[in-house]
VEXBA-961033 format. One line per field, with one value per residue: x, y, z of N, C-alpha, C in turn; residue in three letters. Coordinates in steps of 0.05 Angstrom, whole numbers, plus 5000, padded with zeros to 4 digits. Last residue first. Example, Ala and Ser with C-alpha at 12.3 -4.5 7.8 and 13.67 -1.06 7.14 Angstrom:
residues 2
n.xx	5257; 5264
n.yy	4955; 4886
n.zz	5142; 5156
ca.xx	5273; 5246
ca.yy	4979; 4910
ca.zz	5143; 5156
c.xx	5258; 5264
c.yy	5001; 4934
c.zz	5157; 5156
resn	SER; ALA
This chain:
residues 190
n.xx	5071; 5051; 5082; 5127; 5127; 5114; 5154; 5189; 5165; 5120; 5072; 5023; 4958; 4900; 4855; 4871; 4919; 4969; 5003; 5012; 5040; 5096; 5123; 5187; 5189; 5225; 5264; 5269; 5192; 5129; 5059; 5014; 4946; 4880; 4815; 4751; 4717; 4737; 4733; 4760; 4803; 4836; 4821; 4861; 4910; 4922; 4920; 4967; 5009; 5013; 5020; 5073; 5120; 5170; 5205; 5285; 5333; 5360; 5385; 5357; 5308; 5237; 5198; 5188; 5232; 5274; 5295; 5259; 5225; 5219; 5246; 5265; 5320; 5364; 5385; 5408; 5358; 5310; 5262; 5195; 5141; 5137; 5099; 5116; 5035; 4991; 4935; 4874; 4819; 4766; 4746; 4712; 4725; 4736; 4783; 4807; 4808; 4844; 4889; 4893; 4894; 4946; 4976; 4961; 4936; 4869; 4829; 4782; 4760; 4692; 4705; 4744; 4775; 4741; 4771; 4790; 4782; 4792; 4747; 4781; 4815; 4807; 4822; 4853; 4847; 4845; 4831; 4824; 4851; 4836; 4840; 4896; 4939; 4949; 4972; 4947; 4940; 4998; 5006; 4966; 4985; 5035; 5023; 4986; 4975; 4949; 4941; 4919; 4894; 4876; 4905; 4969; 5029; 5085; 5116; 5077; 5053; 5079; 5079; 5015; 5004; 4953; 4930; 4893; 4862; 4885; 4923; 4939; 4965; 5024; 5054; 5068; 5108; 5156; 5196; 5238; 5210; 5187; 5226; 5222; 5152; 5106; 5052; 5001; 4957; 4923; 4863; 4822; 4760; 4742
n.yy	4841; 4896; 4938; 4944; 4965; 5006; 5025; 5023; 5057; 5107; 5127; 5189; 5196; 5229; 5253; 5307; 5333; 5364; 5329; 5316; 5362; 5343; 5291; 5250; 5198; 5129; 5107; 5097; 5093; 5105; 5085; 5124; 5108; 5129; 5116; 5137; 5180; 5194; 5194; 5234; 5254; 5203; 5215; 5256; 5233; 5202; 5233; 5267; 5219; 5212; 5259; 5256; 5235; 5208; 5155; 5171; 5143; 5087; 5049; 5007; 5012; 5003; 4948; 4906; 4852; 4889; 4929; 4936; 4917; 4955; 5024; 5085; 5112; 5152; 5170; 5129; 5115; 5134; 5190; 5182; 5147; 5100; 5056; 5015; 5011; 5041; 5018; 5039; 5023; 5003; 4983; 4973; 4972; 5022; 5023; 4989; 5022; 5064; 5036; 5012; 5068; 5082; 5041; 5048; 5114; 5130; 5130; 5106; 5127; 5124; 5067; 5020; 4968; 4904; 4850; 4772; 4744; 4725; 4731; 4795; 4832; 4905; 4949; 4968; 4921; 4868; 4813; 4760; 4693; 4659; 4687; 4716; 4691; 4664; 4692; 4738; 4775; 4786; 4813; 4857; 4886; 4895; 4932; 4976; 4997; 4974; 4928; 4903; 4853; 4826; 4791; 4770; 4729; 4742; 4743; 4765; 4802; 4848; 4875; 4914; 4915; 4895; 4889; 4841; 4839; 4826; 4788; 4759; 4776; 4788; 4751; 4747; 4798; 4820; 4864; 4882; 4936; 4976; 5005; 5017; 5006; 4986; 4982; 4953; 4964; 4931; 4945; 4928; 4943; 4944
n.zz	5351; 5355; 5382; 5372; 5310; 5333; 5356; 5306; 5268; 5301; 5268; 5255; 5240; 5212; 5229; 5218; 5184; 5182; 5170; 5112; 5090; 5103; 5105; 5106; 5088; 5115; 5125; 5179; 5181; 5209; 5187; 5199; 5209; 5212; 5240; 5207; 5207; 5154; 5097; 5064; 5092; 5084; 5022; 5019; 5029; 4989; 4950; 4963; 4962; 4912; 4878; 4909; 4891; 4843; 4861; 4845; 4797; 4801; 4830; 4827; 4771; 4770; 4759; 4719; 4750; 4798; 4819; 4871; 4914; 4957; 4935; 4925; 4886; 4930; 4973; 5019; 5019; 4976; 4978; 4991; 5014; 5041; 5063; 5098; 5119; 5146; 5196; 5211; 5247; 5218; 5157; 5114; 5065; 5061; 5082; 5042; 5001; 5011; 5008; 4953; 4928; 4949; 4920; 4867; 4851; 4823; 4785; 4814; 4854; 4840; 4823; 4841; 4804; 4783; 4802; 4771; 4742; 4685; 4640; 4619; 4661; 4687; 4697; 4740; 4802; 4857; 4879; 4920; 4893; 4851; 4804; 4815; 4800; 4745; 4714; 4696; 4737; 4740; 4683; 4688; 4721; 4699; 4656; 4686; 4753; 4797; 4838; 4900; 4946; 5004; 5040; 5008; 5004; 4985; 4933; 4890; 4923; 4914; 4866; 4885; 4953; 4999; 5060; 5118; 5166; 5237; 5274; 5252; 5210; 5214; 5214; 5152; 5157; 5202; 5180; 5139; 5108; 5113; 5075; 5025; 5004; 4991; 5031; 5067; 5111; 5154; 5203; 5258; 5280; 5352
ca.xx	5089; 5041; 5044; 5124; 5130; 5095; 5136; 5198; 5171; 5161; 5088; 5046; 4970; 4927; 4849; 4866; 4907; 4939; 5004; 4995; 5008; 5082; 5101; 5166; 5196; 5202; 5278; 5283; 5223; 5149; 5084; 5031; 4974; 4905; 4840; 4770; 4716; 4732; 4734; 4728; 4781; 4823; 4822; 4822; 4901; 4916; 4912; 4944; 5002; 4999; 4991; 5058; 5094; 5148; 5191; 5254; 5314; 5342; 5405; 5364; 5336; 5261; 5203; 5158; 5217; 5263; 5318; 5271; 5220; 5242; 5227; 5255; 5299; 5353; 5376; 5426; 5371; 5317; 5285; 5207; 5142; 5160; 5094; 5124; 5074; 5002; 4963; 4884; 4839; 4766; 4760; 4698; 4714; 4709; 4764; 4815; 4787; 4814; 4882; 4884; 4871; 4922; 4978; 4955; 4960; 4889; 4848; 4800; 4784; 4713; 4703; 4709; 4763; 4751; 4751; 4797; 4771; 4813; 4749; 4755; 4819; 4809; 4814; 4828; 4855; 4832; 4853; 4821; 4858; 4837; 4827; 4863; 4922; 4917; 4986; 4955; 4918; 4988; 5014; 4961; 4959; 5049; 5031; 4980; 4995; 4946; 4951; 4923; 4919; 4871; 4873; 4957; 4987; 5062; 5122; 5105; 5049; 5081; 5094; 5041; 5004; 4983; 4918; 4923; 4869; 4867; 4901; 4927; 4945; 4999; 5049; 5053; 5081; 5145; 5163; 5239; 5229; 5178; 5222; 5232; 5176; 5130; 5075; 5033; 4966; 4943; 4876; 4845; 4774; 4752
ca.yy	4820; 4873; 4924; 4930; 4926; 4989; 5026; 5011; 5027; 5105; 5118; 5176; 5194; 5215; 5235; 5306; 5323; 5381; 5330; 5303; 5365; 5372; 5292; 5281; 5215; 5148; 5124; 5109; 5082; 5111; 5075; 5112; 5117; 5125; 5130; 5125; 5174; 5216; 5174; 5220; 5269; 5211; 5186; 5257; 5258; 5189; 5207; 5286; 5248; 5194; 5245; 5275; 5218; 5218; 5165; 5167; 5182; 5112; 5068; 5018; 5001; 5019; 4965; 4919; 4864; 4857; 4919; 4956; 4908; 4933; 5005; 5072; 5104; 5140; 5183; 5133; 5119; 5119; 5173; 5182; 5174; 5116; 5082; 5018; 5010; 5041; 5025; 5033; 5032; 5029; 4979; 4975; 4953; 5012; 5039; 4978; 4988; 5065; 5049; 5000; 5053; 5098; 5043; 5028; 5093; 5135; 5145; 5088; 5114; 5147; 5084; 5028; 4994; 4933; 4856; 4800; 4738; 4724; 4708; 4774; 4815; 4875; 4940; 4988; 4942; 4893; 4828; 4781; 4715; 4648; 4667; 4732; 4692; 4652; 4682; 4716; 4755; 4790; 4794; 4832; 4874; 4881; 4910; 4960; 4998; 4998; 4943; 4923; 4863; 4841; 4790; 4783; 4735; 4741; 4732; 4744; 4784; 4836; 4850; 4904; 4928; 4902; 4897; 4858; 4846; 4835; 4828; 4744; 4761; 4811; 4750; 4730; 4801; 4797; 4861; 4856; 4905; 4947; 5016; 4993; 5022; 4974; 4999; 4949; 4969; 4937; 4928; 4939; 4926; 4960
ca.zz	5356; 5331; 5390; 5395; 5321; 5323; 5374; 5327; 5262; 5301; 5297; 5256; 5253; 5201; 5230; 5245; 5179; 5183; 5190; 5130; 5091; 5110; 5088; 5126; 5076; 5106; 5100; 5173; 5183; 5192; 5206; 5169; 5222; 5196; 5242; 5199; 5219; 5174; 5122; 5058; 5100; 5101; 5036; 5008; 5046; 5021; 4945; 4959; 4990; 4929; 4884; 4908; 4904; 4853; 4848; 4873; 4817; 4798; 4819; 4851; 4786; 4756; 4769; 4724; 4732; 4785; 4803; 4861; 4885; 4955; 4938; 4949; 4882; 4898; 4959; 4988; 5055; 4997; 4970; 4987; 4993; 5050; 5049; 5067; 5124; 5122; 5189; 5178; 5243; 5236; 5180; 5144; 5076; 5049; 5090; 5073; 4997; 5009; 5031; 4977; 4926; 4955; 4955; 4868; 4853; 4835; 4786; 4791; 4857; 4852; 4798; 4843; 4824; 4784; 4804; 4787; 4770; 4697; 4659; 4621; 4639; 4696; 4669; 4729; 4782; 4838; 4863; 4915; 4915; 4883; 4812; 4804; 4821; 4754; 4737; 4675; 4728; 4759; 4700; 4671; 4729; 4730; 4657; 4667; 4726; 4778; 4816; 4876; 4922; 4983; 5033; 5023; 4998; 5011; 4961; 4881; 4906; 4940; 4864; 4861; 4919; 4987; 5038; 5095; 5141; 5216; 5275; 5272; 5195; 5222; 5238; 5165; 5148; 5194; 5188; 5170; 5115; 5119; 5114; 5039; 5004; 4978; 5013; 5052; 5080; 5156; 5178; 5246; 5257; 5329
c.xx	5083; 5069; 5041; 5091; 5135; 5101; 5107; 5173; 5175; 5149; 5108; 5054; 4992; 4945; 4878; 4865; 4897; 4917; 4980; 4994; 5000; 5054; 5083; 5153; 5175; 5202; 5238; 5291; 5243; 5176; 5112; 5061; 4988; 4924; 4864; 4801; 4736; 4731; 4743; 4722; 4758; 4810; 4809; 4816; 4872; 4904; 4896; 4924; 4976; 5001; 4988; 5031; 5083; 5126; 5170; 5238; 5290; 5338; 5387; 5376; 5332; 5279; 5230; 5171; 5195; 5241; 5299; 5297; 5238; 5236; 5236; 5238; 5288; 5330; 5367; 5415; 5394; 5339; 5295; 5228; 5167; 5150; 5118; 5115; 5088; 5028; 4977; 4913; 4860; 4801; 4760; 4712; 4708; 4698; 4738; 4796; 4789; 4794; 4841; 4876; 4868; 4893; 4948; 4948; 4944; 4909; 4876; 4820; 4797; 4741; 4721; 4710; 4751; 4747; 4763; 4774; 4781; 4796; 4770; 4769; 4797; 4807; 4812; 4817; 4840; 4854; 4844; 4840; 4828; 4837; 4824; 4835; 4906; 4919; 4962; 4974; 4922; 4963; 5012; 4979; 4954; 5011; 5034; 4990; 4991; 4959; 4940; 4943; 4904; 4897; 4863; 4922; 4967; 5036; 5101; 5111; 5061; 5067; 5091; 5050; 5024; 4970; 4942; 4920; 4888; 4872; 4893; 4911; 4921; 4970; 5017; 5032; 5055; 5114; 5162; 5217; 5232; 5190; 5207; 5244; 5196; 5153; 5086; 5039; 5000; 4946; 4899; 4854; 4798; 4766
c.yy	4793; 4857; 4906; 4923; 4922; 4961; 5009; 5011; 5015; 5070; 5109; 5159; 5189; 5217; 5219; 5268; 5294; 5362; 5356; 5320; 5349; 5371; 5322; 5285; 5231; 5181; 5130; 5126; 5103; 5092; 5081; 5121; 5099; 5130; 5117; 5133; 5146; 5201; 5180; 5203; 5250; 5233; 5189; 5235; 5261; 5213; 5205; 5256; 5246; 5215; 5225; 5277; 5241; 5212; 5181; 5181; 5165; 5130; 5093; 5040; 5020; 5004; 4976; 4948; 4880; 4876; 4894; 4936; 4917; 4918; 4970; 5047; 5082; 5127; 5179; 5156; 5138; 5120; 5150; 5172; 5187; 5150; 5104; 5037; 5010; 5044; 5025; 5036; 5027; 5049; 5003; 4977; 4949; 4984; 5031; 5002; 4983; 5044; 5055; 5009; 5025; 5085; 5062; 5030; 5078; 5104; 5141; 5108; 5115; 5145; 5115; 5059; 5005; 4951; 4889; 4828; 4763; 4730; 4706; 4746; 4796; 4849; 4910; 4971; 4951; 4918; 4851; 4805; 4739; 4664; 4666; 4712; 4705; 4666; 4661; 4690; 4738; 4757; 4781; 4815; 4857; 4875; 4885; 4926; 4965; 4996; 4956; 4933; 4874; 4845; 4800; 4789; 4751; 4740; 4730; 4732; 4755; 4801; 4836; 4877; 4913; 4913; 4906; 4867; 4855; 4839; 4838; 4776; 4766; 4805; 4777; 4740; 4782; 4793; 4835; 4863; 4898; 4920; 4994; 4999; 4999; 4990; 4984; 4970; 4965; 4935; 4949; 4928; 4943; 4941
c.zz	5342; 5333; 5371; 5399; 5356; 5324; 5353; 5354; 5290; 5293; 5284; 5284; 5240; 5220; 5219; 5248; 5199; 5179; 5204; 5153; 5111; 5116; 5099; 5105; 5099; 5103; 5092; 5139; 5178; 5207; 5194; 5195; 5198; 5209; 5228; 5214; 5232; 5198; 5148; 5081; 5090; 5109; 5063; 5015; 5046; 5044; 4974; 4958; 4981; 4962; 4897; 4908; 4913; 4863; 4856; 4850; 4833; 4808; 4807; 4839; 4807; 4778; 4763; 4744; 4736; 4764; 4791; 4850; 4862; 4939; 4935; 4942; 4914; 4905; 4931; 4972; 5034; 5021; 4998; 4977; 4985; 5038; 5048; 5049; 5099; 5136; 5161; 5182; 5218; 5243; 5197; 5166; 5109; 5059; 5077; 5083; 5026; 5008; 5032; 5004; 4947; 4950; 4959; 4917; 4865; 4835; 4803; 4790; 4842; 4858; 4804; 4837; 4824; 4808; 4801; 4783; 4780; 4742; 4678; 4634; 4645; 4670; 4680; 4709; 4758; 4824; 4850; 4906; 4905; 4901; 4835; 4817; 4832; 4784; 4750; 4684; 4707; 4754; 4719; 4674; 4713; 4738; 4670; 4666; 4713; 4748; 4792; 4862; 4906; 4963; 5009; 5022; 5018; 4992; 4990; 4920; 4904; 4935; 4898; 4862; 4907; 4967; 5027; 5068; 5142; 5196; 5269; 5285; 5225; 5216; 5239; 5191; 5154; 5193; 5184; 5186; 5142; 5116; 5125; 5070; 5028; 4990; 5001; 5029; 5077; 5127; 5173; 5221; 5246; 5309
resn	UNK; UNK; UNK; UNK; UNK; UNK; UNK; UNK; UNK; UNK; UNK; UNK; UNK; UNK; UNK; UNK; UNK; UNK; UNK; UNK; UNK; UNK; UNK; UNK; UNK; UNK; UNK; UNK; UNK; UNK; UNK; UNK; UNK; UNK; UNK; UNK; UNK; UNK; UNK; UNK; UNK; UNK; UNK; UNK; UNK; UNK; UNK; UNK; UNK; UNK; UNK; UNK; UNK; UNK; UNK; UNK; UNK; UNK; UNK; UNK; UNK; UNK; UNK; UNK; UNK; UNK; UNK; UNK; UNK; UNK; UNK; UNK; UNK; UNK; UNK; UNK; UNK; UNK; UNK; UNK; UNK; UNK; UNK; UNK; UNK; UNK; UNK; UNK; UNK; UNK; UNK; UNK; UNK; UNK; UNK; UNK; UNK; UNK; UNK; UNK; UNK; UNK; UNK; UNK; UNK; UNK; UNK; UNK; UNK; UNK; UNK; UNK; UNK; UNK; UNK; UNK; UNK; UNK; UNK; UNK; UNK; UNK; UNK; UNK; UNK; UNK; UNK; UNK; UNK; UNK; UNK; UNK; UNK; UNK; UNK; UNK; UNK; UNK; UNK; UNK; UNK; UNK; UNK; UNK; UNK; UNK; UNK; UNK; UNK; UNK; UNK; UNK; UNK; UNK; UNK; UNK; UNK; UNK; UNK; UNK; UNK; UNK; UNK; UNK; UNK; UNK; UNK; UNK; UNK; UNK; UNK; UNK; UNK; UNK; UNK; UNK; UNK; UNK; UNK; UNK; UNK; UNK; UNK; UNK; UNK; UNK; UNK; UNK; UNK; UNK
């Protein structure tokens, strides 16, 4: 079975050591993860943080996808039934397209953070709101990850929760979306 592992941003994936998940299969981030890990894949959605991103040259070297991609820059568009969606939901879906069988999403919090403000450990650098913010809605990324796994059906999802991951109602009608405790995950991915 091909396991691959999606990065969030939220900040329930802290002290993961992301290196170590290389040796189990794909990684597939968003955004600024960028700036500190390389991960197999990267998406961004939002405008700015993708043309920074490819004006960085690491468009070039890495695999990078978002909606408009910048001539000669190497980065490659989303694939169309997608283009809509956040950046976490569109890698969840490239990590299903590309054949994996199992799909952990970490740093998916959907929620506030431990404080009740804004969840993300990008949260005060550029491209993202302060710690001191409202949480950002995630609603379409629920409904995102939910049509995800019904389109991939055969696909199992577990969204590895932490302490400041958010109870998500719908998932849980949703036969192929698992949950596991942070702590019973970093005991299988040592």
């Amino acid at each position: 079975m091909t396991t691959a592992f999606v990065l969030g941003n939220g900040v329930s994936r802290k002290g993961i050591e992301l290196s170590t998940l290389r040796r189990w299969g794909k990684i597939y981030g968003c955004n600024a993860l960028y700036r500190e890990f390389e991960p197999d894949v990267l998406v961004a959605t939002d405008r700015p943080i993708a043309e920074q991103i490819q004006q960085s040259g690491y468009s070039l070297e890495h695999r990078f996808y978002t909606r408009k991609p910048m001539t000669g820059q190497g980065a490659w568009e989303i694939p169309k039934d997608i283009w809509g969606f956040s950046s976490g939901p569109v890698a969840v879906n490239l990590a299903a397209i590309d054949g994996n069988l199992r799909i952990y999403m970490l740093g998916f919090d959907m929620g506030p953070s431990a404080t009740g403000l804004f969840n993300n450990v990008y949260a005060d650098t550029e491209f993202y709101k302060t710690s001191a913010a409202n949480p950002t809605f995630s609603g379409n990324w629920a409904r995102q990850i939910i049509d995800t796994a019904k389109k991939y059906s055969q696909v199992e999802f577990v969204r590895v929760e932490g302490t400041t991951t958010a109870k998500i109602p719908k998932f849980d009608h949703v036969t192929n979306l698992k949950h596991m405790p942070i702590d019973e995950f970093l005991n299988l991915y040592k």
